[in-house]
FIBA-951969 format. One record per residue (C-alpha): x, y, z; residue in one letter. Coordinates in steps of 0.1 Angstrom, whole numbers, padded with zeros to 4 digits, always signed. Each point is the difference from the previous one (the first is absolute). Example, Ala and Ser with C-alpha at 12.3 -4.5 7.8 and 13.67 -1.06 7.14 Angstrom:
BEGIN
+0123-0045+0078A+0014+0034-0007S
This chain:
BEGIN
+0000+0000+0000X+0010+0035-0009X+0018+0019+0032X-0037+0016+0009X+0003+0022+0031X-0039-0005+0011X-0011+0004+0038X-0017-0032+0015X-0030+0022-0005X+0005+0011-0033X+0005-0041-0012X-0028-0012+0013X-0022+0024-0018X+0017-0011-0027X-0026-0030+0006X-0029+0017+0012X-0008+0026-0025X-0024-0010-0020X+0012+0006-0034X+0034-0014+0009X-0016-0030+0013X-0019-0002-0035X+0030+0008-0017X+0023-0027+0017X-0030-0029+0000X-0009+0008-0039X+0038-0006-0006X+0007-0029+0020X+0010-0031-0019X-0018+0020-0034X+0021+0025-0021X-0030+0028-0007X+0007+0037-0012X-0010+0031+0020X-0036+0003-0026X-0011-0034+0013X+0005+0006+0036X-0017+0031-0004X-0026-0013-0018X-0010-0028+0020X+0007+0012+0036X-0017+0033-0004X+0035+0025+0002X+0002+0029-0017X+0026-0005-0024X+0020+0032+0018X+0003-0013+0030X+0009-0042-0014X+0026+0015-0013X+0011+0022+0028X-0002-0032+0024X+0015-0026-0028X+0034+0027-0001X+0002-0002+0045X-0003-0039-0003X+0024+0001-0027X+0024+0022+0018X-0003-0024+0036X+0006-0033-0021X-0037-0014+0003X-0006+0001-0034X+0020-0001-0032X-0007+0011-0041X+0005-0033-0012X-0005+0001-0038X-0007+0028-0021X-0029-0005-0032X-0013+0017-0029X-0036+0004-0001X-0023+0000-0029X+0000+0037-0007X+0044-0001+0004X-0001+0012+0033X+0022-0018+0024X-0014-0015+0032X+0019-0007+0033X-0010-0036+0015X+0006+0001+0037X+0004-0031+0025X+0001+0001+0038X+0038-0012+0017X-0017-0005+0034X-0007-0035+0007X-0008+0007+0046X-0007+0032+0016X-0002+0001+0037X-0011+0028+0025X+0005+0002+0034X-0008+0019+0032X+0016-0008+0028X+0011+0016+0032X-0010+0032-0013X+0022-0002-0033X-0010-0009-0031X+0017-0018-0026X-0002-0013-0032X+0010-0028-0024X+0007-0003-0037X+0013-0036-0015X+0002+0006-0036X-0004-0032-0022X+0039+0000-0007X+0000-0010+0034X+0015+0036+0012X-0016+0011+0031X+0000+0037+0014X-0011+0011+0033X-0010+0031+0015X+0002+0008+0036X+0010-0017+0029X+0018-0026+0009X-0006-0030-0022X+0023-0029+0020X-0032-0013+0015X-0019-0008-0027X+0023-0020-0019X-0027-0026-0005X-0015+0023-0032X+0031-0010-0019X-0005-0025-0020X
């Protein structure tokens, strides 16, 4: 994953915002461009694209091929990288998990020695 400098906070609302949630379950396992998510998850086109470049930039998704469309426009296919997301709160800190299908896994906040048994 990219060297993202997010806050606990600011990762895990990387999976509770709606249209990033849309955006990162319409891409998992599926290659789909921006127009399709927008389309069938009911996000204005704007702001799919807006939330398609943060996940890009954090690593949770990736521009995996490139096509031309009908009318010779080309069209970005997108796939998600995240294969587990965890999010805890704990002791009054929160913290949160990324474990990217490459098998990379990036943490936010805390100490993460004691919760070795999300490896896997």
């Amino acid at each position: 994953m990219e060297d993202a400098k997010l806050t606990p906070l600011e990762a895990s609302q990387l999976l509770t915002d709606e249209y990033s949630a849309k955006i990162l379950l319409a891409t998992y396992k599926r290659r789909i461009s921006a127009q399709e998510i927008s389309q069938r998850y009911g996000i204005p086109i704007a702001a799919c694209y807006r939330k398609i470049r943060v996940l890009e930039q954090v690593g949770l998704i990736e521009c995996v091929d490139r096509i031309l469309t009908q009318k010779g426009k080309r069209k970005n296919l997108y796939t998600s990288r995240l294969k587990n997301a965890y999010v805890f709160f704990e002791n009054g800190h929160l913290r949160a998990r990324f474990q990217l299908a490459t098998g990379i896994v990036k943490d936010f906040g805390g100490d993460w020695n004691g919760l070795e048994l999300l490896r896997q």
